[in-house]
PyMOL Python script that loads the backbone (N, CA, C, O; Angstrom):
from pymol import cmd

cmd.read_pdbstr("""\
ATOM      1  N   UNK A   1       6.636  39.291  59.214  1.00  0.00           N
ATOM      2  CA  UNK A   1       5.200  39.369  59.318  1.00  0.00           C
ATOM      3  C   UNK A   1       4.636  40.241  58.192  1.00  0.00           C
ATOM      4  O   UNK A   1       3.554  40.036  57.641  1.00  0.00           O
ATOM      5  N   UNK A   2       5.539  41.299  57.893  1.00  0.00           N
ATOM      6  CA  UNK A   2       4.984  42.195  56.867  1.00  0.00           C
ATOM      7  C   UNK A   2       5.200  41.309  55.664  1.00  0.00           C
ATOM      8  O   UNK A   2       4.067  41.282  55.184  1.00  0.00           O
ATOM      9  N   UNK A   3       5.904  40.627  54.945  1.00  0.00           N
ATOM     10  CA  UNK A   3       5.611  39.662  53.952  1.00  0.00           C
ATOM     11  C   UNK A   3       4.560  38.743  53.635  1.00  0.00           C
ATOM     12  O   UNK A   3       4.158  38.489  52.500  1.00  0.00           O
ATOM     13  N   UNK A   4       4.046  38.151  54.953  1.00  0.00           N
ATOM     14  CA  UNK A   4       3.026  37.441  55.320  1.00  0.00           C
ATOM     15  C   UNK A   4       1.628  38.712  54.931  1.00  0.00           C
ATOM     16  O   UNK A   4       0.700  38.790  54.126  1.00  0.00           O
ATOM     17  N   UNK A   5       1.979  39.225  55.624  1.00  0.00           N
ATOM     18  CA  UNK A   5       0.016  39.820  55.100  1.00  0.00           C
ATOM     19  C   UNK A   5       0.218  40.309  53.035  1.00  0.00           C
ATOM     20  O   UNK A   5      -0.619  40.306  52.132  1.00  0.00           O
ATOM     21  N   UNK A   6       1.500  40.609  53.042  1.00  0.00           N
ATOM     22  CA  UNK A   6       1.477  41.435  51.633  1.00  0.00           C
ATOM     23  C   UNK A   6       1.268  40.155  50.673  1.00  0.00           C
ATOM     24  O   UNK A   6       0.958  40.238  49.485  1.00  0.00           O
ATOM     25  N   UNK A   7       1.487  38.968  51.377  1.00  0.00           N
ATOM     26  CA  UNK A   7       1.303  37.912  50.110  1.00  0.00           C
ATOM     27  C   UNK A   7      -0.422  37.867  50.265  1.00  0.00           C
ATOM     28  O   UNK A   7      -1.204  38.231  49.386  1.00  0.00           O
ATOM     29  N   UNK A   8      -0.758  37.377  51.484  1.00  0.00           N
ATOM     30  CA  UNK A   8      -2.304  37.311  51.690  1.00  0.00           C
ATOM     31  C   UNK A   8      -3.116  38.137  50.956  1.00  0.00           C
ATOM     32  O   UNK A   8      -4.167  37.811  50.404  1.00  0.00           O
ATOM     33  N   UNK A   9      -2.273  39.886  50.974  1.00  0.00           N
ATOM     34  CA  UNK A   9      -3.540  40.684  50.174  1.00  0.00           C
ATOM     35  C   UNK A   9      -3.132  40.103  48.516  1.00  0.00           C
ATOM     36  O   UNK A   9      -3.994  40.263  47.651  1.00  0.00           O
ATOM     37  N   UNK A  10      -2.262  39.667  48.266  1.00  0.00           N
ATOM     38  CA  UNK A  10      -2.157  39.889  46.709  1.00  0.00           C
ATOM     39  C   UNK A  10      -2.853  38.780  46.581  1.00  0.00           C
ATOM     40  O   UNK A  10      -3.698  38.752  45.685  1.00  0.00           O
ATOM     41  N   UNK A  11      -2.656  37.536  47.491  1.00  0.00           N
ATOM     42  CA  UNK A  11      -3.998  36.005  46.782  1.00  0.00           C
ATOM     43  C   UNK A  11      -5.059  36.640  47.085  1.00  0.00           C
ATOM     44  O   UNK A  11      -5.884  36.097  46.350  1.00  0.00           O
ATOM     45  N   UNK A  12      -5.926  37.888  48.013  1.00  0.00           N
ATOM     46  CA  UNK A  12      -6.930  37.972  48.114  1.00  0.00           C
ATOM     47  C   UNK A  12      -6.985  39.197  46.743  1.00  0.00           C
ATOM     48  O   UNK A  12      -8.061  39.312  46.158  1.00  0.00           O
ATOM     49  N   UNK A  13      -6.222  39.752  46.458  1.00  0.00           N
ATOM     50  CA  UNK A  13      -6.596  40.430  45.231  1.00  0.00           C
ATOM     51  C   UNK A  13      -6.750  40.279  43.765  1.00  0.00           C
ATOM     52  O   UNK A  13      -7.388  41.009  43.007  1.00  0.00           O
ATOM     53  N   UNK A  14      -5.892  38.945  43.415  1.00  0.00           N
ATOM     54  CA  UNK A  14      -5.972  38.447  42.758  1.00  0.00           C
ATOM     55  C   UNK A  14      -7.047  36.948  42.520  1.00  0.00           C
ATOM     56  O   UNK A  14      -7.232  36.328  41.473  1.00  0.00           O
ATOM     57  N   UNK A  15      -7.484  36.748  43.564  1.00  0.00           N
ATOM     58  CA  UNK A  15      -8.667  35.990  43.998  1.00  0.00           C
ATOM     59  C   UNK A  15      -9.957  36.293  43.171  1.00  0.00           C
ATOM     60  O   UNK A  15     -10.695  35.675  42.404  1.00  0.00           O
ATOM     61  N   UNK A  16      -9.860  37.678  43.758  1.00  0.00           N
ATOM     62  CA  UNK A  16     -11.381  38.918  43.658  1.00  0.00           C
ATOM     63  C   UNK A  16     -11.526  38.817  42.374  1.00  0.00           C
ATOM     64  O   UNK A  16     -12.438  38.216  41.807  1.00  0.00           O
ATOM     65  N   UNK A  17     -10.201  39.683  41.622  1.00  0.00           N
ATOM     66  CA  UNK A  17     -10.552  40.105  40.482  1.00  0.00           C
ATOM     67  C   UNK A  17     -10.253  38.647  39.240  1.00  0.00           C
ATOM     68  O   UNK A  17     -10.083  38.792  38.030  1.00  0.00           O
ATOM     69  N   UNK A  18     -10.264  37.447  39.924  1.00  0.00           N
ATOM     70  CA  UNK A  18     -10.228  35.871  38.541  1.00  0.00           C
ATOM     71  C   UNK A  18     -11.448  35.634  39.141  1.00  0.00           C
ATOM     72  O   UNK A  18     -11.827  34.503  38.839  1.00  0.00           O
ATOM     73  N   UNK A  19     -12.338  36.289  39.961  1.00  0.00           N
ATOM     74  CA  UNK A  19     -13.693  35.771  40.494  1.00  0.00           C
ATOM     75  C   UNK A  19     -14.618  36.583  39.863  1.00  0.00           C
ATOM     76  O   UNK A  19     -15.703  36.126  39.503  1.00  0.00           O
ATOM     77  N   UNK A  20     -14.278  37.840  39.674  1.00  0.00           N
ATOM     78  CA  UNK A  20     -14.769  39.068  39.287  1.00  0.00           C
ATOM     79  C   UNK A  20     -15.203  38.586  37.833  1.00  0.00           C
ATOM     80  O   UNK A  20     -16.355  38.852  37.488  1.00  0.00           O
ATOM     81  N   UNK A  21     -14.429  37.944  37.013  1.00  0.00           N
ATOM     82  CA  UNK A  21     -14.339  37.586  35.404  1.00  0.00           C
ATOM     83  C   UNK A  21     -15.268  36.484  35.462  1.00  0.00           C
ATOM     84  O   UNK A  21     -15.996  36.375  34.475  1.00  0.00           O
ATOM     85  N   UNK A  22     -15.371  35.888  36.119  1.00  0.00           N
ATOM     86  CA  UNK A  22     -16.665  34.942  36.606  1.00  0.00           C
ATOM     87  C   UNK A  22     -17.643  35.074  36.773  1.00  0.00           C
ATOM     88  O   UNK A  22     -18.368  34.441  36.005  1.00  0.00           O
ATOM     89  N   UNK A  23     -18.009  35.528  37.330  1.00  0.00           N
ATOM     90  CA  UNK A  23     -19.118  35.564  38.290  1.00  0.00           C
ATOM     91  C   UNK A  23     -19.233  36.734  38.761  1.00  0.00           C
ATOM     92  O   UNK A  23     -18.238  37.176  39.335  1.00  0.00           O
ATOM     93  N   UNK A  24     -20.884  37.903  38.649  1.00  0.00           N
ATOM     94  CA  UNK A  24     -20.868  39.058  39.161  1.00  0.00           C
ATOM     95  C   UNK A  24     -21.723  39.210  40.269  1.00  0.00           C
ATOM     96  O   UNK A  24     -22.334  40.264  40.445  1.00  0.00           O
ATOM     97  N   UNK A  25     -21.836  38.085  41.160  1.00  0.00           N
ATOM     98  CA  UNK A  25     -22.401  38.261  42.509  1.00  0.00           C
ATOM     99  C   UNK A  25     -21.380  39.095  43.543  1.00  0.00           C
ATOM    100  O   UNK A  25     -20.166  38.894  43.537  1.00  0.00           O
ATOM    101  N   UNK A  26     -22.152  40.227  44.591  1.00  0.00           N
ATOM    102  CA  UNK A  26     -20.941  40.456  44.981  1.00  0.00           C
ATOM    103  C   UNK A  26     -20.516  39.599  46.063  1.00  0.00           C
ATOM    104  O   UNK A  26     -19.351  39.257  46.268  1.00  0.00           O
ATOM    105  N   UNK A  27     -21.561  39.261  46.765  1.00  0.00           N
ATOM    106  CA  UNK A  27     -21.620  38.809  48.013  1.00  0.00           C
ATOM    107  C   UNK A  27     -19.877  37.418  47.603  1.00  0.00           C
ATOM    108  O   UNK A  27     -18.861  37.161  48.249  1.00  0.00           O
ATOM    109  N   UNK A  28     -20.258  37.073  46.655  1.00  0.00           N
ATOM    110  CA  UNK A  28     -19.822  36.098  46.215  1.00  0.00           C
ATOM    111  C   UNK A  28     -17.917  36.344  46.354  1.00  0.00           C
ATOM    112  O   UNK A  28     -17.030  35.646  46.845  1.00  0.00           O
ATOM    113  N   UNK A  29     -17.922  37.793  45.594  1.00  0.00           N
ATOM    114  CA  UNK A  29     -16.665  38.222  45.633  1.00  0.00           C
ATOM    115  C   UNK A  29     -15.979  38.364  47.006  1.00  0.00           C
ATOM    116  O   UNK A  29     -14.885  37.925  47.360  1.00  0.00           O
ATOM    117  N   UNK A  30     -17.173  39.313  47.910  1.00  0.00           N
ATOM    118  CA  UNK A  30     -16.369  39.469  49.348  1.00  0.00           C
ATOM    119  C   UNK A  30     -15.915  38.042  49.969  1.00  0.00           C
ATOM    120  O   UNK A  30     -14.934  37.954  50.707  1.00  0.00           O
ATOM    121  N   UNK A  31     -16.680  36.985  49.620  1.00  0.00           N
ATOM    122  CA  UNK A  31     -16.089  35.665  50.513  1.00  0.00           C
ATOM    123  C   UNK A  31     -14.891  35.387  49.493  1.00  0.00           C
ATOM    124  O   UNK A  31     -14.030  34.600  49.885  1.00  0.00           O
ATOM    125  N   UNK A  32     -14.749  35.944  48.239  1.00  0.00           N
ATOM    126  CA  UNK A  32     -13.245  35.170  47.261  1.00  0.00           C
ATOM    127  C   UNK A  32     -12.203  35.992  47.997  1.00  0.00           C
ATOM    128  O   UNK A  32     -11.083  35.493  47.892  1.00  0.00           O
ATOM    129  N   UNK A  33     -12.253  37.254  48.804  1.00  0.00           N
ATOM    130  CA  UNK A  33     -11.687  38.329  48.686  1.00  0.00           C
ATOM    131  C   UNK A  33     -11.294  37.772  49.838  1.00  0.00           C
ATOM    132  O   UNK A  33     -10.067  37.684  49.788  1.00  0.00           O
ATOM    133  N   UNK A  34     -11.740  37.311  50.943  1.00  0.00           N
ATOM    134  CA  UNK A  34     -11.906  37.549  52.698  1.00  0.00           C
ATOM    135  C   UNK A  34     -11.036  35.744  52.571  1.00  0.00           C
ATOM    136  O   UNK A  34     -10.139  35.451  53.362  1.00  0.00           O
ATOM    137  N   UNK A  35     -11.362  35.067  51.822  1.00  0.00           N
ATOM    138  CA  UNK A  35     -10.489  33.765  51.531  1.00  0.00           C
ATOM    139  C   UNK A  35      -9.089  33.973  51.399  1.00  0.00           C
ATOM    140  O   UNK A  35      -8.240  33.450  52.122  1.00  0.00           O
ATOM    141  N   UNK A  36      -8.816  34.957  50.208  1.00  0.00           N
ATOM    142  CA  UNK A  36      -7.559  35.121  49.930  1.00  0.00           C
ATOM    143  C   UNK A  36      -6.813  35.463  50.975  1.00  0.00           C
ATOM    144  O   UNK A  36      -5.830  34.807  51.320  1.00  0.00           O
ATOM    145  N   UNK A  37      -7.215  36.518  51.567  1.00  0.00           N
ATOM    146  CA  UNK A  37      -6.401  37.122  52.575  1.00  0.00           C
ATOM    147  C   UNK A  37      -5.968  35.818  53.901  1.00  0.00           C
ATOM    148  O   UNK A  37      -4.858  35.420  54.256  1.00  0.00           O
ATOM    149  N   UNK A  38      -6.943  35.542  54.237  1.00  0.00           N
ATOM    150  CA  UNK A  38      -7.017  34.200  55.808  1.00  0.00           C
ATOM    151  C   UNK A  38      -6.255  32.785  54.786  1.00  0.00           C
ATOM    152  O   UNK A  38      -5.536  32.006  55.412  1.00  0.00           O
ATOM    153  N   UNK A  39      -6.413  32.598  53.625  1.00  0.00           N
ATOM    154  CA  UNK A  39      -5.352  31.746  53.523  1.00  0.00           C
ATOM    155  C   UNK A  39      -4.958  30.812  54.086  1.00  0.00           C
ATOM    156  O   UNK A  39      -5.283  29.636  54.247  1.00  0.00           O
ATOM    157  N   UNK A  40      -3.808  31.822  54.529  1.00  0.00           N
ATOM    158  CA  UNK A  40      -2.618  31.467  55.071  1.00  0.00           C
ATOM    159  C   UNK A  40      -2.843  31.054  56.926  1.00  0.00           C
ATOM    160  O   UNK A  40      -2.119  30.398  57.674  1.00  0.00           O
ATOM    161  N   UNK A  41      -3.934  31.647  57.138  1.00  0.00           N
ATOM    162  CA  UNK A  41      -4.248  31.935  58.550  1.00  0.00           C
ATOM    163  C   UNK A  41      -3.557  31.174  59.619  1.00  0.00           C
ATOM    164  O   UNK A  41      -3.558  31.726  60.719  1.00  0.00           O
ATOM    165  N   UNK A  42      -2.770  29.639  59.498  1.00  0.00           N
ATOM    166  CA  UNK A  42      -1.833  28.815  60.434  1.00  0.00           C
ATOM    167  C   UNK A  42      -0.534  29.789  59.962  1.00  0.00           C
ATOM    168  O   UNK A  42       0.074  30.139  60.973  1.00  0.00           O
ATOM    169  N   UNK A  43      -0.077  30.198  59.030  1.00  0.00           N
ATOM    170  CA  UNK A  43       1.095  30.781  59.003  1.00  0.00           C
ATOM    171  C   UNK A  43       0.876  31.909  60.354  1.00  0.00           C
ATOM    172  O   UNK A  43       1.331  31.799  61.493  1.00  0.00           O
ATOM    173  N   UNK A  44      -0.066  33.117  59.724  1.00  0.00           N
ATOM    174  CA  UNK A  44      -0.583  34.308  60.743  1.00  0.00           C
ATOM    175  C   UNK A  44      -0.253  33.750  62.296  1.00  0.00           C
ATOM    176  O   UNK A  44       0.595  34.408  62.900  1.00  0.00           O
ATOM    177  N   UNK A  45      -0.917  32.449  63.093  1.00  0.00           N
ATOM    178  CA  UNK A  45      -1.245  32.240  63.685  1.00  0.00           C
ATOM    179  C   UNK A  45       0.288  31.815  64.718  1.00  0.00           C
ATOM    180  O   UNK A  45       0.723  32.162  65.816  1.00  0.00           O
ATOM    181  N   UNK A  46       0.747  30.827  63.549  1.00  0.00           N
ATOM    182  CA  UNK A  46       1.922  30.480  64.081  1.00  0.00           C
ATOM    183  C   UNK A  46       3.132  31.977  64.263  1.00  0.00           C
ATOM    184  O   UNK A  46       3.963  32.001  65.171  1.00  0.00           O
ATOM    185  N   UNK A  47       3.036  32.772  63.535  1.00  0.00           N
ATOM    186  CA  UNK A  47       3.997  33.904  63.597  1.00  0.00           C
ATOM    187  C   UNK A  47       3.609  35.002  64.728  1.00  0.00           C
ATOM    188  O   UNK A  47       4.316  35.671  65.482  1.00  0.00           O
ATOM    189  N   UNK A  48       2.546  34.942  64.590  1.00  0.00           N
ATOM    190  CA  UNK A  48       1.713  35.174  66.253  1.00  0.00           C
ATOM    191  C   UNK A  48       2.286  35.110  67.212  1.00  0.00           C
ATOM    192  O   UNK A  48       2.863  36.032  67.790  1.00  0.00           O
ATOM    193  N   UNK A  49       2.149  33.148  67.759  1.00  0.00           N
ATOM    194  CA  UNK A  49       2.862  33.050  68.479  1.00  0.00           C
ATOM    195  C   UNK A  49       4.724  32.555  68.663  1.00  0.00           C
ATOM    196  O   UNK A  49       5.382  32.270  69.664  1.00  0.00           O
ATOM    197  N   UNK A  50       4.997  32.614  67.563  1.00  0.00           N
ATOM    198  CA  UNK A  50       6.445  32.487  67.576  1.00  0.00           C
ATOM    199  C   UNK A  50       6.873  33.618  66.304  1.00  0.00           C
ATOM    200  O   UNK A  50       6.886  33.288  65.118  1.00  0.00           O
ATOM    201  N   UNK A  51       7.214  34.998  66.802  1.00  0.00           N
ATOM    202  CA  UNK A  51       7.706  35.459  65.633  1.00  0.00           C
ATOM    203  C   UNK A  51       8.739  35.230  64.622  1.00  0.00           C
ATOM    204  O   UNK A  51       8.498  35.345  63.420  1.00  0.00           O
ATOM    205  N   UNK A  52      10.062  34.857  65.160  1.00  0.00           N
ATOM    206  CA  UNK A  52      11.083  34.125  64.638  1.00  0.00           C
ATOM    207  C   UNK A  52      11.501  33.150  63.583  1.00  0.00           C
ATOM    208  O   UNK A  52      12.323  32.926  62.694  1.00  0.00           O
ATOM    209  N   UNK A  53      10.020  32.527  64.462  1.00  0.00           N
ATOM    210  CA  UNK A  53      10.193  30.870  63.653  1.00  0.00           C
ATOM    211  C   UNK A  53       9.617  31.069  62.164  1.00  0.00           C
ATOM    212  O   UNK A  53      10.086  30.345  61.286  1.00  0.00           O
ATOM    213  N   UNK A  54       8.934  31.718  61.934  1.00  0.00           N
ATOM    214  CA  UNK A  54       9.017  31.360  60.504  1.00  0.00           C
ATOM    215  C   UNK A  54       9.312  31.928  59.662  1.00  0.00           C
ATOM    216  O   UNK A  54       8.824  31.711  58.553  1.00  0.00           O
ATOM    217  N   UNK A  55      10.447  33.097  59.937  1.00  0.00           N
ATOM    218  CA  UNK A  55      11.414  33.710  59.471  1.00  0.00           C
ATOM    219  C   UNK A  55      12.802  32.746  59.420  1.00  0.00           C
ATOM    220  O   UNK A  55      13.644  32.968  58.550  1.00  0.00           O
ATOM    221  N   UNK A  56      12.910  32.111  59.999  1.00  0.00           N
ATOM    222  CA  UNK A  56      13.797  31.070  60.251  1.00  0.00           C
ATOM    223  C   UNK A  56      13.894  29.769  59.436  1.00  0.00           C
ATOM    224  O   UNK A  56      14.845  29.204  58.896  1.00  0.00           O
ATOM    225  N   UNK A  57      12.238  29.416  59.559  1.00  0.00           N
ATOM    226  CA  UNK A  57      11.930  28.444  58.695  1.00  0.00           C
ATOM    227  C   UNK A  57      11.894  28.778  57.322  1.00  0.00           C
ATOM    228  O   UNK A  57      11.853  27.878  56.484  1.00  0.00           O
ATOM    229  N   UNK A  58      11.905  30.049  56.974  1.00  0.00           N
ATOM    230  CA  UNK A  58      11.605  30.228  55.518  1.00  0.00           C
ATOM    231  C   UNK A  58      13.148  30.804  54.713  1.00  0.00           C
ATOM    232  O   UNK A  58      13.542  30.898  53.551  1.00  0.00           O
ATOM    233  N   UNK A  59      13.649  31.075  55.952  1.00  0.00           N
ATOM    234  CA  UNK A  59      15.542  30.998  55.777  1.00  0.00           C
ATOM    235  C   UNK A  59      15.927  29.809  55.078  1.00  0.00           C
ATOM    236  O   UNK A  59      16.289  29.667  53.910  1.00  0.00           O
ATOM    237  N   UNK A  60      15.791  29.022  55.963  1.00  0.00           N
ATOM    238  CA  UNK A  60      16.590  27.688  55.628  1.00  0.00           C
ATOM    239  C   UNK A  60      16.287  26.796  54.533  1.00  0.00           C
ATOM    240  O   UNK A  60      17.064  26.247  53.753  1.00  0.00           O
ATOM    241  N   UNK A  61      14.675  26.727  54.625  1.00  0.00           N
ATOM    242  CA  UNK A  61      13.886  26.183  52.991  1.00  0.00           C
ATOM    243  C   UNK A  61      14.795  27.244  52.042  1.00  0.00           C
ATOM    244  O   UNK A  61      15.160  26.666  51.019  1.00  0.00           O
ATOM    245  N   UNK A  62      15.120  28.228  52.091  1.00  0.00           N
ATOM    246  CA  UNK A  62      15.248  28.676  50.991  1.00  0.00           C
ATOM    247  C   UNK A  62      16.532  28.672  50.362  1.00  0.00           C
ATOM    248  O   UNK A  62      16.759  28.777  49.157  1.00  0.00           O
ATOM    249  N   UNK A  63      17.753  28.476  51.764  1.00  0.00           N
ATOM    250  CA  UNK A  63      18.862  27.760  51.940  1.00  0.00           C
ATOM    251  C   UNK A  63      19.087  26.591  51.115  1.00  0.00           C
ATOM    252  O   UNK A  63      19.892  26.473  50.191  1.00  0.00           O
ATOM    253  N   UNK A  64      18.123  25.597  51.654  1.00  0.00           N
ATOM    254  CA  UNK A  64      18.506  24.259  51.331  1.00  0.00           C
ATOM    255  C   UNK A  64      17.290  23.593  50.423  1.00  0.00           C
ATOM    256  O   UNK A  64      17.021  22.460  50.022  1.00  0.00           O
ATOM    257  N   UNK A  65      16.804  24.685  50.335  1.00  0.00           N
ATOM    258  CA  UNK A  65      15.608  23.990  48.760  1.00  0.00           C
ATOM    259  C   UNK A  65      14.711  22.884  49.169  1.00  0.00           C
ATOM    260  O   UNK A  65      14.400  21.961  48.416  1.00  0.00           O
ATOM    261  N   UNK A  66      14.248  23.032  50.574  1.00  0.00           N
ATOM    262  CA  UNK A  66      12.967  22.424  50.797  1.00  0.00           C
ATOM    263  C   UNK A  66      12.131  22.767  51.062  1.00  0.00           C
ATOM    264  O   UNK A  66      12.169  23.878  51.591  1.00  0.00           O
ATOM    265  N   UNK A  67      10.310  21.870  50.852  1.00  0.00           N
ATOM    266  CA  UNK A  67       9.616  22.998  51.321  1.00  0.00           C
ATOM    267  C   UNK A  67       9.020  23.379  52.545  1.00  0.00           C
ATOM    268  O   UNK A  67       8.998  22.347  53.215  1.00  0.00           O
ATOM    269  N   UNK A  68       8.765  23.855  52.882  1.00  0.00           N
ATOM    270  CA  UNK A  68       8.389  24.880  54.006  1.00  0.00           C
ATOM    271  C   UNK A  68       7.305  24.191  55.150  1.00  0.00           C
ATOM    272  O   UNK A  68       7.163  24.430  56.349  1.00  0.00           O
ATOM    273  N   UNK A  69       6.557  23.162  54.169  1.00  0.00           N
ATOM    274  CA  UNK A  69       5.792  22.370  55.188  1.00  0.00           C
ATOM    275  C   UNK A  69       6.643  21.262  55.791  1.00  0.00           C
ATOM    276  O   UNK A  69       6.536  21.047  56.998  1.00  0.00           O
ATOM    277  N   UNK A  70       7.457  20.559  55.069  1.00  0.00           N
ATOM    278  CA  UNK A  70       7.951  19.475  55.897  1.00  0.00           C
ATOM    279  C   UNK A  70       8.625  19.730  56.599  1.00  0.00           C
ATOM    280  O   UNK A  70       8.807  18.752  57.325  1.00  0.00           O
ATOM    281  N   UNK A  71       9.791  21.379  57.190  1.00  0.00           N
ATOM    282  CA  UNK A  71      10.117  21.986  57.791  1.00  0.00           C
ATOM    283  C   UNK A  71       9.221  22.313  59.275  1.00  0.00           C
ATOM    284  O   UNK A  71       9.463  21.765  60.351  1.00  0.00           O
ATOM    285  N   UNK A  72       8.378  23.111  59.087  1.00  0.00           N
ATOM    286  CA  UNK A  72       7.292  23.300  59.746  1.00  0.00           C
ATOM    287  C   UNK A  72       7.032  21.450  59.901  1.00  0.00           C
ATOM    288  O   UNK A  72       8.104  20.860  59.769  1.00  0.00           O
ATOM    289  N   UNK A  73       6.173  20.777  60.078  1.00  0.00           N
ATOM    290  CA  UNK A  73       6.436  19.498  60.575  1.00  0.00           C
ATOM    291  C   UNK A  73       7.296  19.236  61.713  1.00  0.00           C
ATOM    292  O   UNK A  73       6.884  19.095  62.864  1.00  0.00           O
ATOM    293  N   UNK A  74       8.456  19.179  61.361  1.00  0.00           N
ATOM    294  CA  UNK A  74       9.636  18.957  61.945  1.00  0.00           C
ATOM    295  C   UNK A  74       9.820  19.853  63.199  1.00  0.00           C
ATOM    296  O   UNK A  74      10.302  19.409  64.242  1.00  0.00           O
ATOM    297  N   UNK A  75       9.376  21.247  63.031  1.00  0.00           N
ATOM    298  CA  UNK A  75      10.054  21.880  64.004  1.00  0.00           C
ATOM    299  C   UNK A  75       8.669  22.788  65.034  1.00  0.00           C
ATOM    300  O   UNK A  75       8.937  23.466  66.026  1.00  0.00           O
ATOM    301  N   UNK A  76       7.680  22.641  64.660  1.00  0.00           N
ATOM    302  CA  UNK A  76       6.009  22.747  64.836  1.00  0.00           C
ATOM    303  C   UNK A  76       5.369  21.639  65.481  1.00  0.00           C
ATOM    304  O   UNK A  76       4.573  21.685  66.418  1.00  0.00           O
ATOM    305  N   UNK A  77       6.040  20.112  64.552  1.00  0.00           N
ATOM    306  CA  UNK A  77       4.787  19.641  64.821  1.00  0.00           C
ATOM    307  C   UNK A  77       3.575  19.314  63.736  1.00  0.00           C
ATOM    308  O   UNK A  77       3.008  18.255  63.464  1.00  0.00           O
ATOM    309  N   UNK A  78       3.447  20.382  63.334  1.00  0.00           N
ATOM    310  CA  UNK A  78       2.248  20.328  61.941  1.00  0.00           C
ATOM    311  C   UNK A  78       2.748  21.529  61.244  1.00  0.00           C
ATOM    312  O   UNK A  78       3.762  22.189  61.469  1.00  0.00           O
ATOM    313  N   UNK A  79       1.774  21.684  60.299  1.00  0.00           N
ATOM    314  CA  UNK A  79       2.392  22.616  59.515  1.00  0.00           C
ATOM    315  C   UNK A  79       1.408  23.636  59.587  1.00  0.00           C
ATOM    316  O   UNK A  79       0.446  23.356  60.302  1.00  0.00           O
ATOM    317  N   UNK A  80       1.393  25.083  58.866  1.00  0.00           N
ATOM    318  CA  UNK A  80       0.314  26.202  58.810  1.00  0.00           C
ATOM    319  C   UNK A  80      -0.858  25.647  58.463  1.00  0.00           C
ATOM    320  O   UNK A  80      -1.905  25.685  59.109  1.00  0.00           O
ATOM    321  N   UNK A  81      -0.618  25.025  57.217  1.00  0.00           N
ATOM    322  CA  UNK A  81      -2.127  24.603  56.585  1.00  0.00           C
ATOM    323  C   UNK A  81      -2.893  23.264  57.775  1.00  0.00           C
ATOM    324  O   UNK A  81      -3.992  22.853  57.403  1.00  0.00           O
ATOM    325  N   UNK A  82      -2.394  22.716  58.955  1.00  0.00           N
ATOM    326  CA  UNK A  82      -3.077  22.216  59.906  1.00  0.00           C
ATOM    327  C   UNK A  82      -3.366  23.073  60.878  1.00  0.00           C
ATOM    328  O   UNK A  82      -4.375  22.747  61.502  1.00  0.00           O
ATOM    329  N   UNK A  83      -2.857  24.040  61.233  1.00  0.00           N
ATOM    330  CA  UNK A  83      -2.937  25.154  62.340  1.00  0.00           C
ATOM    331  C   UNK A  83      -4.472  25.669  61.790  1.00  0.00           C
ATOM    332  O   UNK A  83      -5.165  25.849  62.792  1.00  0.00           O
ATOM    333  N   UNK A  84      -4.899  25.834  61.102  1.00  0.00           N
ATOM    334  CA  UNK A  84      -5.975  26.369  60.496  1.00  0.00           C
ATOM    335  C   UNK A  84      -6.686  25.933  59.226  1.00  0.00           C
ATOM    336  O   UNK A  84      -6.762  26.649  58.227  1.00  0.00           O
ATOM    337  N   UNK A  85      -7.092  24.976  59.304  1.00  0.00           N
ATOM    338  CA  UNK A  85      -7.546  24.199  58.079  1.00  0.00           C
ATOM    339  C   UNK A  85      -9.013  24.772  57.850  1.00  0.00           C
ATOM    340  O   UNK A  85      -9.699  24.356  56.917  1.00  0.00           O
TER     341      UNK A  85
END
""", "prot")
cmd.dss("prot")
cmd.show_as("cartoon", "prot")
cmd.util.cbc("prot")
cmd.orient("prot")
C-alpha cells in the first residue's frame, strides 16, 4: 500500500509541476495535483478491500512479464482503471 500512494504522489507531483510550465492558473494546478494523486484510485480501492491481492498481482506480472491489467481481469474481474474510471 505504501508503494501505491508513493507512486500517486510522484504522478501528482510531477503532474503539478509539467502543468506549472504551462499554465499559471492555480486553481488549475490544484485539480492537475488532486488528479495525479486519485489516479490510480481502483488500485487504492481494490487494495482497500483486498490487501494481498495486489501485492500478489504485481508479484507475478513481474514474474512472468505481464501486464497487470489483464491479470487483474482474470482474478478481479475488471481491472483498477474500471474500479474507478
Amino acid at each position: 500500500m505504501r508503494s501505491l500512494w508513493q507512486h500517486s504522489y510522484k504522478c501528482a507531483f510531477y503532474a503539478y509541476y509539467i502543468a506549472k510550465s504551462f499554465k499559471k492558473k492555480k486553481e488549475l494546478l490544484d485539480d492537475v495535483y488532486v488528479g495525479g494523486i486519485l489516479h490510480d484510485l481502483g488500485q487504492i480501492v481494490i487494495a482497500s478491500l483486498h490487501p494481498d491481492l495486489l501485492d500478489r498481482i504485481t508479484k507475478v506480472c513481474k514474474d512472468k512479464g505481464i501486464p497487470s491489467r489483464m491479470l487483474e481481469n482474470f482474478s478481479v474481474g475488471l481491472n483498477h482503471a474500471e474500479v474507478a474510471p
